[in-house]
N, C-alpha and C positions, 0 to 999 in steps of 0.2 A: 215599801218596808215589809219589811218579814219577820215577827217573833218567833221564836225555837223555846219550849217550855218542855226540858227533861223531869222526868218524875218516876218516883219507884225506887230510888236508893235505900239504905237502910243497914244495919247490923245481922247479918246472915254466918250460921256458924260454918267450918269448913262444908263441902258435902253440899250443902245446901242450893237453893234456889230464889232469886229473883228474877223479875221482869220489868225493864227499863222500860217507859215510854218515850217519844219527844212527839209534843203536839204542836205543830206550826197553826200559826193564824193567820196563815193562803194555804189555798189548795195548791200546793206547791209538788206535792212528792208524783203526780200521777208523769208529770215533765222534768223533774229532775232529779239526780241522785239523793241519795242521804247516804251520811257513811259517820260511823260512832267513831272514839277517841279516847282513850283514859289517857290521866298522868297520876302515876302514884307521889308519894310523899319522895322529893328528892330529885326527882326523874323527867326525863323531857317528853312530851306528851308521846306518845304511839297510836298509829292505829289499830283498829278494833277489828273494825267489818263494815263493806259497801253494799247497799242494793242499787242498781240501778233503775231506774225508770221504767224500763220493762218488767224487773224482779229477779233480776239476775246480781247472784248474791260471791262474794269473797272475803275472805276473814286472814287475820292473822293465826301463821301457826299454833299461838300460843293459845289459841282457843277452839281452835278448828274441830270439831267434832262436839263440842260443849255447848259454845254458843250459835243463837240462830236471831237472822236478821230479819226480820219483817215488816210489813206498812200494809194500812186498810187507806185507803186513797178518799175513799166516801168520808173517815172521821179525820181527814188529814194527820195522820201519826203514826208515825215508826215504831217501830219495838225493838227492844235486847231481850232474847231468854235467855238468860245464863243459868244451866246447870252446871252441877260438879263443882260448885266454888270451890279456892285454893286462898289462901291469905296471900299469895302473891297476886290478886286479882283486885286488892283492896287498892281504891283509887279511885281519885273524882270523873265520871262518864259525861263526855260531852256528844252531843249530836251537832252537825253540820251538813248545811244543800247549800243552793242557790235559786237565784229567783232575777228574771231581766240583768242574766250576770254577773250578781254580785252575789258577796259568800256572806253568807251570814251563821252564828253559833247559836247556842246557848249558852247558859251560864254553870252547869252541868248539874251532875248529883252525883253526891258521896254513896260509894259502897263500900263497908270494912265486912271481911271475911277474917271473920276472930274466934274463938272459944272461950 
């Protein structure tokens, strides 16, 4: 079994900046991907951005040059930076990998980009 624990959401004005975590409880990310997910209010989830296992990273356009994906493998935990927030950006952020083949989530965190 594998926990997924996102943390770092919060009320950010437009412009703005947060950093997502998700902390797994295995050392899960050095062997497998992680790849982030919002769903805003309304809307069926999308993806965000993948790193692979190596560090090799891909994002949706919708963020591409804004946000950055990354993982420290030693404290088991991924990261979202998101600069430039946009109120279209407002939406619960989930993290997803896998572990002996199965997929496992978290339960996400909210980000609202408001004024």
């Amino acid at each position: 079994q594998v926990q997924l624990v996102e943390s770092g959401g919060g009320l950010v004005q437009p412009g703005g900046s947060l950093r997502l975590s998700c902390a797994a409880s295995r050392s899960i990310f050095s062997t497998n991907a992680m790849v982030w997910y919002r769903q805003a209010p309304g809307k069926q989830r999308e993806f965000v951005a993948f790193i692979s296992s190596g560090g090799s990273t891909n994002y949706a356009d919708s963020v591409k040059g804004r946000f950055t994906i990354s993982k420290d493998n030693a404290k088991n935990t991924a990261y979202l930076q998101m600069n430039s927030l946009k109120p279209e950006d407002t939406a619960v952020y989930y993290c997803k990998s896998w572990w002996n083949g199965m997929e496992y989530w978290g339960k996400g965190t909210l980000v609202t980009v408001s004024s």
